[in-house]
mmCIF file of the C-alpha atoms, coordinates in Angstrom:
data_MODEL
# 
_entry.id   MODEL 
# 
loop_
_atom_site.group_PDB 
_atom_site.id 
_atom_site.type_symbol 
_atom_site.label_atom_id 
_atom_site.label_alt_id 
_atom_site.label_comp_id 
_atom_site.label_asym_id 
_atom_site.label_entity_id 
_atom_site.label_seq_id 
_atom_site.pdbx_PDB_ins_code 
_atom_site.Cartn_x 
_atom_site.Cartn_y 
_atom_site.Cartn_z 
_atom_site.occupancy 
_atom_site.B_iso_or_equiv 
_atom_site.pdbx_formal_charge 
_atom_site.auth_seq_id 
_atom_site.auth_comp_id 
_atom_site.auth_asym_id 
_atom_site.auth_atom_id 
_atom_site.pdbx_PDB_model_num 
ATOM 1  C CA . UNK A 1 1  ? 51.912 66.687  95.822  1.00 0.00 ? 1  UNK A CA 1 
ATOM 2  C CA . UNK A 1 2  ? 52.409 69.624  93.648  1.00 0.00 ? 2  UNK A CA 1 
ATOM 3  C CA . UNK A 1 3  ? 56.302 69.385  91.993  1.00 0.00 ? 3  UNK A CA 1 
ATOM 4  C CA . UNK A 1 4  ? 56.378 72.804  89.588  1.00 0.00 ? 4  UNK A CA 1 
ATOM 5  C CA . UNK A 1 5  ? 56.965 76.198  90.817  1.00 0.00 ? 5  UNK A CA 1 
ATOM 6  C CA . UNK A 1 6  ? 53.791 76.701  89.370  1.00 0.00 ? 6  UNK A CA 1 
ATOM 7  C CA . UNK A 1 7  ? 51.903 74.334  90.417  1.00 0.00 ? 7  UNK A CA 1 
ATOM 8  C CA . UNK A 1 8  ? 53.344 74.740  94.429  1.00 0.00 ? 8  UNK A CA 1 
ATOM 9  C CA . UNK A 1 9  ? 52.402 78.854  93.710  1.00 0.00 ? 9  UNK A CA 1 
ATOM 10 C CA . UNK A 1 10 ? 49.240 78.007  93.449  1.00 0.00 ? 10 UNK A CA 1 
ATOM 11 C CA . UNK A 1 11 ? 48.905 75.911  96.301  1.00 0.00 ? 11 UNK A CA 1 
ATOM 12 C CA . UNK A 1 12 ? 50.146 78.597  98.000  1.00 0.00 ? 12 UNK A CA 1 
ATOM 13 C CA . UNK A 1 13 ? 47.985 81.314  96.929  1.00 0.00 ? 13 UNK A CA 1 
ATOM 14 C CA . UNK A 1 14 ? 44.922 78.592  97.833  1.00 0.00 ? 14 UNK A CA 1 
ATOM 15 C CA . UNK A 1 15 ? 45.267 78.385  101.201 1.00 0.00 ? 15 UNK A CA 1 
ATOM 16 C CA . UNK A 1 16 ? 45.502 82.626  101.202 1.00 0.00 ? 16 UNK A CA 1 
ATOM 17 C CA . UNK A 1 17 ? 42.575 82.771  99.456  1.00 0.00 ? 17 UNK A CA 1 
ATOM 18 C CA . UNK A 1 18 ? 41.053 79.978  101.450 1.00 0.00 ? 18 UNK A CA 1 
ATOM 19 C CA . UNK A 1 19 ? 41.912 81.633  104.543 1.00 0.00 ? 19 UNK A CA 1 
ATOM 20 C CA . UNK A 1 20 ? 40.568 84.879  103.522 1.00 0.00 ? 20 UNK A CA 1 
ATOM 21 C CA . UNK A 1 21 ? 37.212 83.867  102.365 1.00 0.00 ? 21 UNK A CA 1 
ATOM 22 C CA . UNK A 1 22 ? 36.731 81.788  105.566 1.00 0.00 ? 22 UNK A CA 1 
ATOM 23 C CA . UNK A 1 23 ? 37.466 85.168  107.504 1.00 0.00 ? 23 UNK A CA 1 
ATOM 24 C CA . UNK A 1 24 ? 34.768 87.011  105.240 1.00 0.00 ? 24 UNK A CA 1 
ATOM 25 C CA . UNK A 1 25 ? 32.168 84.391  105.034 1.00 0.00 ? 25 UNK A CA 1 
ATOM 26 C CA . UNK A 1 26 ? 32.933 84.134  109.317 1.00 0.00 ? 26 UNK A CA 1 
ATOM 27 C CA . UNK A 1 27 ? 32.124 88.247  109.329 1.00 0.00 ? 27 UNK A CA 1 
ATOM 28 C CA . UNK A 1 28 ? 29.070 87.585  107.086 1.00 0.00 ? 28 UNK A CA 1 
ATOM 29 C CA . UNK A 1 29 ? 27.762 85.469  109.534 1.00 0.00 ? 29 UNK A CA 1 
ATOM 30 C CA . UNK A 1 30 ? 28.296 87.383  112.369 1.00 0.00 ? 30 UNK A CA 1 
ATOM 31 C CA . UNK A 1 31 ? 26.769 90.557  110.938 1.00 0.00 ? 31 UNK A CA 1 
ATOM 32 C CA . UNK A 1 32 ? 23.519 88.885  109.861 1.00 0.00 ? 32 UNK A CA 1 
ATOM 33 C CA . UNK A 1 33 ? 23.208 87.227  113.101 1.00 0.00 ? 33 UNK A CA 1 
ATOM 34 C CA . UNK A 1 34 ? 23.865 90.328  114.934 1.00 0.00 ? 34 UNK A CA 1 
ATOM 35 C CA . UNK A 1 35 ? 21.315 91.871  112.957 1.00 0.00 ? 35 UNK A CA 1 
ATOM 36 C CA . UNK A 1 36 ? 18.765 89.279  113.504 1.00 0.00 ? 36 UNK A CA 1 
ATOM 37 C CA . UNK A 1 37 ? 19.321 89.513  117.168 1.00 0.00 ? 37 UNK A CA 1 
ATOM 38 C CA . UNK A 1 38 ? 18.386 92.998  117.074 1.00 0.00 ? 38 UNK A CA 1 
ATOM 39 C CA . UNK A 1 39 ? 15.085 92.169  115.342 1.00 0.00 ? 39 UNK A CA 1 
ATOM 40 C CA . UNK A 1 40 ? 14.117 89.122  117.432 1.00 0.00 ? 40 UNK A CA 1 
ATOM 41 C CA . UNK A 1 41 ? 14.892 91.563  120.689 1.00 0.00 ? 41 UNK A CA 1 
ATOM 42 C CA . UNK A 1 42 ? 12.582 94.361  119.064 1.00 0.00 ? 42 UNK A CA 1 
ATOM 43 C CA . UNK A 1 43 ? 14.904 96.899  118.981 1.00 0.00 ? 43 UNK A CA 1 
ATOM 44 C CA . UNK A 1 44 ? 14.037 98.826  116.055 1.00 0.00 ? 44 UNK A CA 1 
ATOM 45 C CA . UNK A 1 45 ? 16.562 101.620 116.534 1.00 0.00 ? 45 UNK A CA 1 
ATOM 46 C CA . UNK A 1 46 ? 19.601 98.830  116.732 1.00 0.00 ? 46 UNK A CA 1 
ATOM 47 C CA . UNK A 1 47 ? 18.143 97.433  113.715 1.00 0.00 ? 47 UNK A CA 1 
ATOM 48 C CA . UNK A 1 48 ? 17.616 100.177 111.751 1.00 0.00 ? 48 UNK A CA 1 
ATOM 49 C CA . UNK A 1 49 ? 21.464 101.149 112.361 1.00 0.00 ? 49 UNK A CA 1 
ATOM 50 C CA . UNK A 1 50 ? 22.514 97.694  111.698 1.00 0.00 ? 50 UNK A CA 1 
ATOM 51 C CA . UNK A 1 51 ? 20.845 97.530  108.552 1.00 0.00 ? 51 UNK A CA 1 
ATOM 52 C CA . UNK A 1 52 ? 23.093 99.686  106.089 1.00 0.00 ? 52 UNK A CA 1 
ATOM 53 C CA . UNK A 1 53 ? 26.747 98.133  107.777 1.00 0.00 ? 53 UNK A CA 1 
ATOM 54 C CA . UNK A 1 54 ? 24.609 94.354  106.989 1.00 0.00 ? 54 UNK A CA 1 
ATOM 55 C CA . UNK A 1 55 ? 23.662 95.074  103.480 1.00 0.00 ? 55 UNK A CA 1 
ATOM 56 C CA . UNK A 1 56 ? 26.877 97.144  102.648 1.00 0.00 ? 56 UNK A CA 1 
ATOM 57 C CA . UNK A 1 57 ? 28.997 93.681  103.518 1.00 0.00 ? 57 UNK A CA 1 
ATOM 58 C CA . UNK A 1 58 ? 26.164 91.358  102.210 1.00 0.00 ? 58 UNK A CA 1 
ATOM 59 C CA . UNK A 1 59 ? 27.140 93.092  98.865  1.00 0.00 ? 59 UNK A CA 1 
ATOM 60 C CA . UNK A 1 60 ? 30.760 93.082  99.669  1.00 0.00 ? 60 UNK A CA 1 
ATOM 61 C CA . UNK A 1 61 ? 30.516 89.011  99.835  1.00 0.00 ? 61 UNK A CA 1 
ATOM 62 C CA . UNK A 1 62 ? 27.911 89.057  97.018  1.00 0.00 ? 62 UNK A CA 1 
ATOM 63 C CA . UNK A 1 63 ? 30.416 90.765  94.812  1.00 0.00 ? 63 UNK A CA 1 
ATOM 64 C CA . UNK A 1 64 ? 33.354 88.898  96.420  1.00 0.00 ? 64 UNK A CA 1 
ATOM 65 C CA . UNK A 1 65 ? 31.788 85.664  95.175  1.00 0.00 ? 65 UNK A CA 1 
ATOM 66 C CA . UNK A 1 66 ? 31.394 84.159  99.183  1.00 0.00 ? 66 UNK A CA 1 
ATOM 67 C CA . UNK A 1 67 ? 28.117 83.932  98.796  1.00 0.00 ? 67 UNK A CA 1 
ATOM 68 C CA . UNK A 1 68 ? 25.701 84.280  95.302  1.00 0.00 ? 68 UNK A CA 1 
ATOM 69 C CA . UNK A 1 69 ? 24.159 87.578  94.426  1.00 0.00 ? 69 UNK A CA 1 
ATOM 70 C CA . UNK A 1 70 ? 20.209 86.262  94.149  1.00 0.00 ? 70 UNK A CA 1 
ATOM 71 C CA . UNK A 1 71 ? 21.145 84.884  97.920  1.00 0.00 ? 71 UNK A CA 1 
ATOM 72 C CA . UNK A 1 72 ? 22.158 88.605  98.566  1.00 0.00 ? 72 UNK A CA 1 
ATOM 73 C CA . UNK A 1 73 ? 19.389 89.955  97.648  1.00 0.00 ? 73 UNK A CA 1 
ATOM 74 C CA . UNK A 1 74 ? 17.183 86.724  99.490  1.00 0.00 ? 74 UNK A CA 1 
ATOM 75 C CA . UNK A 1 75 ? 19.026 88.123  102.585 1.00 0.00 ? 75 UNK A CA 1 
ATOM 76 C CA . UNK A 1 76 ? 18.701 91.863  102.081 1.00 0.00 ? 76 UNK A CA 1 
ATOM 77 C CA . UNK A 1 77 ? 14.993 91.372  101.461 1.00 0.00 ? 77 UNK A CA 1 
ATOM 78 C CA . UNK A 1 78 ? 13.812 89.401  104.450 1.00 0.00 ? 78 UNK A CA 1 
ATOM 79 C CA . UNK A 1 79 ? 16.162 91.102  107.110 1.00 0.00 ? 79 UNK A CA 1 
ATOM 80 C CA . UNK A 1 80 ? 14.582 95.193  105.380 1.00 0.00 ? 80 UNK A CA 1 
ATOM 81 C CA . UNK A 1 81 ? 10.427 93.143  105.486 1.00 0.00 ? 81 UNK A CA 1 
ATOM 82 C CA . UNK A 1 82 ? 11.207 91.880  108.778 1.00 0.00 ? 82 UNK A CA 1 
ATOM 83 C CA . UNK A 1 83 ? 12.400 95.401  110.093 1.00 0.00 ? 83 UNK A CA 1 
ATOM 84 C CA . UNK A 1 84 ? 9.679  97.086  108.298 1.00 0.00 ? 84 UNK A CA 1 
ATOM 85 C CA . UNK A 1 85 ? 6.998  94.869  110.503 1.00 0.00 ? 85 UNK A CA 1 
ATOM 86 C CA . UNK A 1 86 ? 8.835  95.569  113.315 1.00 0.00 ? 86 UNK A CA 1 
ATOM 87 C CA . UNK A 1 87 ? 8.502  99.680  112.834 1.00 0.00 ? 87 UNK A CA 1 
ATOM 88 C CA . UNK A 1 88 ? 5.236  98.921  111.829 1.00 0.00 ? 88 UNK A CA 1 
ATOM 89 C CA . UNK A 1 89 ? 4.100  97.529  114.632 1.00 0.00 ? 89 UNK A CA 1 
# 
């Protein structure tokens, strides 16, 4: 166990970051899913006004450093082809 001020700060200020990242990476999830739902029901105009509150926090965790930015863009990409199919067809 931690025995400086220091040292028990920052085992303090883990666990709040710990905690916080947990709750982002948790709304992440939910959002994507959410949107995915919306696509595998084939409701375009859900999807479509999913799609900017999705990407706007995939960028947010992106940036946030919950998840990497080339898996940001992975996302963004395959949730904007797979609605573009969708209004396609």
């Amino acid at each position: 166990m931690a025995n400086t001020v220091s040292a028990l700060k920052r085992v303090r200020m883990t666990e709040r970051r710990t905690a916080v990242n947990r709750m982002r990476k948790s709304r992440l999830r939910h959002q994507i899913r959410t949107m995915r739902r919306a696509l595998e029901e084939k409701n375009t105009q859900s999807a479509s006004q999913l799609l900017p509150a999705t990407f706007s926090l995939v960028d947010r965790a992106a940036k946030w450093g919950i998840i990497k930015r080339n898996t940001a863009a992975r996302y963004k990409s395959r949730l904007t082809s797979r609605l573009r199919k969708l209004s396609a067809a």
